[in-house]
N, C-alpha and C positions, 0 to 999 in steps of 0.2 A: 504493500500500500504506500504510494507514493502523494505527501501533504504539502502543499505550497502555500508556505504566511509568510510570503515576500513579498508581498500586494505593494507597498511605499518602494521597493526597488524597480520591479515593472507586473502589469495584470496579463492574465491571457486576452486573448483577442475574443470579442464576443463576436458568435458565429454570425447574426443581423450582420455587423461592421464588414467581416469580410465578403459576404455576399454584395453589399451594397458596393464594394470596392471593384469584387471580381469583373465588371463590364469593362472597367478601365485599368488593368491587368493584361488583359485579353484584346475585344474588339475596337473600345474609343481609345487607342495608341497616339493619338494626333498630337503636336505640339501648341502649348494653346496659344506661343507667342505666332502662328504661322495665321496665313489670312483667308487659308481654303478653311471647305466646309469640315473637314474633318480635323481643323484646330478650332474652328470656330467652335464646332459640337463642346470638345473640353474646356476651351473658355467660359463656354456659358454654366457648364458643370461649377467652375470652381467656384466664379461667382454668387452660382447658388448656395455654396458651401459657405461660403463667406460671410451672405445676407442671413442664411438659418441661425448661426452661430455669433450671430449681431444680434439678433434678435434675440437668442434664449439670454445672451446676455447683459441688452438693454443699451446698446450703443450705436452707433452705425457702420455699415459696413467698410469705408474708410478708414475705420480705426484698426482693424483686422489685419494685421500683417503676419501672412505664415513663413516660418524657421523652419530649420531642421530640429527643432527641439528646443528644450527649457533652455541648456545652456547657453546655444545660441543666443537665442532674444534674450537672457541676460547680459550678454555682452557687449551684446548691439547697443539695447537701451540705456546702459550707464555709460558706456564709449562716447555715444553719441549724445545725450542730456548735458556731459562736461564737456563738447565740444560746440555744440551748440548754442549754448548758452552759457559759453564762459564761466561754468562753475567753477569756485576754487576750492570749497569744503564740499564732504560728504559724511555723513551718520550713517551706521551700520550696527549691527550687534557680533558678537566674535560667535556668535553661533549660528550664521548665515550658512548656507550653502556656498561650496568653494566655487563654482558657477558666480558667484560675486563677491566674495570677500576675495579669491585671486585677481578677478577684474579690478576692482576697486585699488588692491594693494601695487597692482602692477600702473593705474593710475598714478599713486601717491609715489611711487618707483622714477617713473617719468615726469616727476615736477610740476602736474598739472594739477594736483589737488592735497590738500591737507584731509587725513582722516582722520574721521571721531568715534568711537566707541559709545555707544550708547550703557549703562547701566542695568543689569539685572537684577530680580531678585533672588532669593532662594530658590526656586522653584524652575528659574529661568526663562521669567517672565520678562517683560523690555518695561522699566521702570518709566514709565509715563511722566511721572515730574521732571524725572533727568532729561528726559527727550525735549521736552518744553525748554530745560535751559540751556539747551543746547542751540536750540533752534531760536530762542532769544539772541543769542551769543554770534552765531552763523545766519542771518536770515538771509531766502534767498540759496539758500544749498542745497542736496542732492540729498535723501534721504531714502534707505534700500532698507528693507525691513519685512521677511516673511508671511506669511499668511499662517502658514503651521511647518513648524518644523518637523523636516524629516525623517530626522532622530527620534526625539523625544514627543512631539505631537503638539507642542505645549500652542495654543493658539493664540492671534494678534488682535486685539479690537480694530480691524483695517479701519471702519468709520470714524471712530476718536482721531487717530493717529492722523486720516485725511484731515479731516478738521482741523487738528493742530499744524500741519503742512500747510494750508490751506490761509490759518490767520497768520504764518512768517513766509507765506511767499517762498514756498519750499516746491521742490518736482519731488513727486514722492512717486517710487515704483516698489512695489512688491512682487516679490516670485511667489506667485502661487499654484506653483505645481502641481500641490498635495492638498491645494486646495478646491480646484476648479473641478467641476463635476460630482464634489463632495457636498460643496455649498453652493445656493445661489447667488449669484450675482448684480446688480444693479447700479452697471459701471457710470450710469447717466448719473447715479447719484452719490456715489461710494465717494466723491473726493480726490479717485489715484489720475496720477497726472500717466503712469502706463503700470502696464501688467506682465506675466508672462506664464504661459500653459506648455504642460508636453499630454499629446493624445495617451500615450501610453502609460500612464497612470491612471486612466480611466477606460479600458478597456478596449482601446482603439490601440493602431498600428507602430511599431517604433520609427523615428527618425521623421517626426511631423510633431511641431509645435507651433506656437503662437502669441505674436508681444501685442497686444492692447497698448494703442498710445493716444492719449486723448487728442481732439484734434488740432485742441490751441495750444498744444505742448510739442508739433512736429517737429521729431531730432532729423540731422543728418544721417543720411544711408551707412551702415558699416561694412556690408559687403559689393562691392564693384561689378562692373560689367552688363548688364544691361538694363530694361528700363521695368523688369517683372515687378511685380506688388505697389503697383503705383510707386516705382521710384525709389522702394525704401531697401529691397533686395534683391542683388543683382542672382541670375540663373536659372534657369528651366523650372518650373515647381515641381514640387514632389507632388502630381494629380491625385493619385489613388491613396496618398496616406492623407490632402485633405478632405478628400472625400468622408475617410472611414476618420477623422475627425470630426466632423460636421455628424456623421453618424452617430457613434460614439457620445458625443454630448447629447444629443437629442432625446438618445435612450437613458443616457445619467439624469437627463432632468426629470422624462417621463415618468422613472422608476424611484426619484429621489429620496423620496419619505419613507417607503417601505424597506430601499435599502438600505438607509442608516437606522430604521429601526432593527433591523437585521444583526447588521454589524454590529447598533450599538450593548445590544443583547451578546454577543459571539464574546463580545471584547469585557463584558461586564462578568459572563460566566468563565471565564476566562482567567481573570484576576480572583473569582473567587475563588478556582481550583486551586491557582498556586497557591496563594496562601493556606489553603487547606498540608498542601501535602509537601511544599519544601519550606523547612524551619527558616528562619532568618532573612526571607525572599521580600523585596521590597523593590521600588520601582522611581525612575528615573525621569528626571523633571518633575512634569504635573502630568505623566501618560494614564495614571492611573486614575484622574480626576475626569470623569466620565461630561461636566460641564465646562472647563477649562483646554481640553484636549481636542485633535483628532479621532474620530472615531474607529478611525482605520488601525491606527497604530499602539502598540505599549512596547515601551523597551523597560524590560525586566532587571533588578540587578540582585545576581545573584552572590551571597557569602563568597569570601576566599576562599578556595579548596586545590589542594592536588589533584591536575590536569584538567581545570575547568578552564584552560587556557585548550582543549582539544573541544572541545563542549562543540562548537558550529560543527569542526569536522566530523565529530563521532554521529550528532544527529542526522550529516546527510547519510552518513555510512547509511542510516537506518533509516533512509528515504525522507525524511522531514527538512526540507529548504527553510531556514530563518536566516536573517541577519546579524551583524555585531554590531551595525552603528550605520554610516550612511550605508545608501544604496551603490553612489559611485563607487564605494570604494571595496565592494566585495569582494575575498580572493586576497583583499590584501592586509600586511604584518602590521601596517599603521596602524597605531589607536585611533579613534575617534576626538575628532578636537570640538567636539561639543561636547562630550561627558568630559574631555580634559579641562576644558574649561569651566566648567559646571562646579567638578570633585575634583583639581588638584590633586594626581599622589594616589588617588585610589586605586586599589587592586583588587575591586569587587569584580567580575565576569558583567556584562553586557549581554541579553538577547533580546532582539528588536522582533514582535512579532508585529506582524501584521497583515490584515484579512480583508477580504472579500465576499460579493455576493455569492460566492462559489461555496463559500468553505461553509463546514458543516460544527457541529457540537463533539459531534463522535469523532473529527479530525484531531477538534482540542484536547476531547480524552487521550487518546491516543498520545499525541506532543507533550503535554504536562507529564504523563505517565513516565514515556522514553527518557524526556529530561530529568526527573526527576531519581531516576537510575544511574544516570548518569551520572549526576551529582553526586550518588552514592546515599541517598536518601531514599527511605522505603516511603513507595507511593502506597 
């Protein structure tokens, strides 16, 4: 029996999205930048993809520009906001996605910006006073700031945070990756000056994302070459992954309620097992705070123990896919520089579970059980 709670790393493809895809796979192959009929057919595809996903999410389709993915349009959009408009500072939190804190650092690298650290709390939350004096301090700068962390889940009050952007004349962009499809949207009135989504966190195709950039905050293009996405990205589109984007949300929105009632049940029974069966099991950030969190996600932290530094590899041994900490960085020896910065020093183990409308109860028995073995604790 093979279990996947890597859902915050990437989802499967819901079979709807690739049917909706497989036309333009197969027989609509045309280029949509060409000016016969059969570029014209994909052109008008993509556009339609563009307007649907304008719409579930309250914008216009102007503002839509598709990436190859979350990191892309994170790059783009802070590249391009401090070129644009001459920003010299930027606020961030050190538990950003490296998608923008390398962005940002490799900024302040090249002399173009001063960076700021925002202030957390315990729990690693983004201290909202701090932010305020920050943005007193700096008005007028560049503020990147989450939606839900990857890691830990801990979630952002995006609307506050706009507002307070909003009274210091700040461009405020959030990656919301781990956000988009989970929650809805209503970017006409959210405050964010842009955004950024990957499909494949929501059940749609890998290597197809999308930055949200409001339209009196238009940046500079970051990638060159021709005149695709209304000007903002140069290169042939990727058709068939915006497609089964447009897909893909449509169905996250249709389904929205009953999925996170789903999950947030999976995720609730979930914390109450382990604490049932492994002693000293306690949890990381606020993932375990059922209203503060992503629903998706809980990163577990378990007791020091001999060989709980094998704990990922023994559970794939036994078919159960989890994580240690991000998603990028799977496979690899790194720690996590959001628990490092979170706990300092600590040598508690790390498992980031995280689920989907797929996963079942009798999944979780199972993984709690396995791990729980593992650790050397009787389940």
């Amino acid at each position: 029996m093979n279990i996947y709670l890597d859902n915050a790393a990437t989802t499967p493809l819901d079979p709807e999205v690739f049917e909706a895809m497989r036309p333009f796979l197969i027989q609509d192959f045309g280029n949509p930048s060409s000016t016969h009929a059969h570029g014209r057919k994909v052109r008008a595809a993509i556009e339609s993809a563009r307007k649907k996903i304008a719409e579930l999410m309250n914008c216009t389709p102007g503002e839509i520009i598709f990436t190859s993915g979350g990191t892309e349009a994170n790059n783009s959009i802070l590249t391009g906001a401090v070129e644009t408009f001459a920003i010299r500072h930027a606020i961030t939190s050190p538990i950003e996605h490296h998608a923008v804190l390398h962005t940002l650092e490799k900024l302040k690298h090249d002399g173009k910006i001063e960076l700021h650290f925002v202030n957390l709390d315990e729990q690693g939350h983004v201290d909202l006073h701090n932010l305020e004096f920050l943005l007193k301090q700096y008005p007028g700068t560049l503020v990147s700031l989450m939606q839900a962390n990857n890691e830990i889940g801990n979630l952002l009050d995006i609307n506050r945070v706009g507002e307070l952007c909003e009274a210091y004349n700040a461009f405020f962009h959030s990656d919301a990756v781990q956000g988009v499809a989970h929650y809805r949207h209503d970017l006409r009135n959210q405050r964010l000056s842009a955004m950024t989504a990957a499909a494949h966190k929501f059940h749609g195709p890998k290597g197809i994302g999308m930055m949200y950039i409001r339209k009196d905050k238009k940046i500079q293009s970051f990638i060159q070459g021709g005149p695709q996405e209304r000007n903002m990205r140069g290169g042939t589109e990727n058709v068939y992954g915006i497609i089964g984007m447009a897909k893909a949300l449509e169905l996250a929105y249709q389904g929205m309620e009953e999925q996170a009632r789903h999950i947030t049940q999976l995720k609730a029974y979930m914390i109450k097992r382990l604490k049932e069966t492994i002693p000293g099991v306690s949890f990381h950030g606020d993932s375990a705070n059922l209203e503060r969190s992503l629903y998706t996600v809980l990163n577990v932290s378990l007791p020091e123990a001999e060989g709980n530094d094998m704990l990922l590899f023994n559970l794939d041994l036994h078919g159960i896919s989890v994580s240690g900490g991000s998603a990028c960085s799977s496979g690899a020896t790194k720690g996590s520089h959001v628990l490092e910065a979170l706990y300092p020093g600590s040598k508690r183990t790390a498992v980031r579970f995280s689920f989907s409308k797929y996963n079942t109860i009798n999944e979780l028995d199972t993984a709690v059980e396995k791990l729980a073995s593992l650790c050397r604790v009787e389940a």
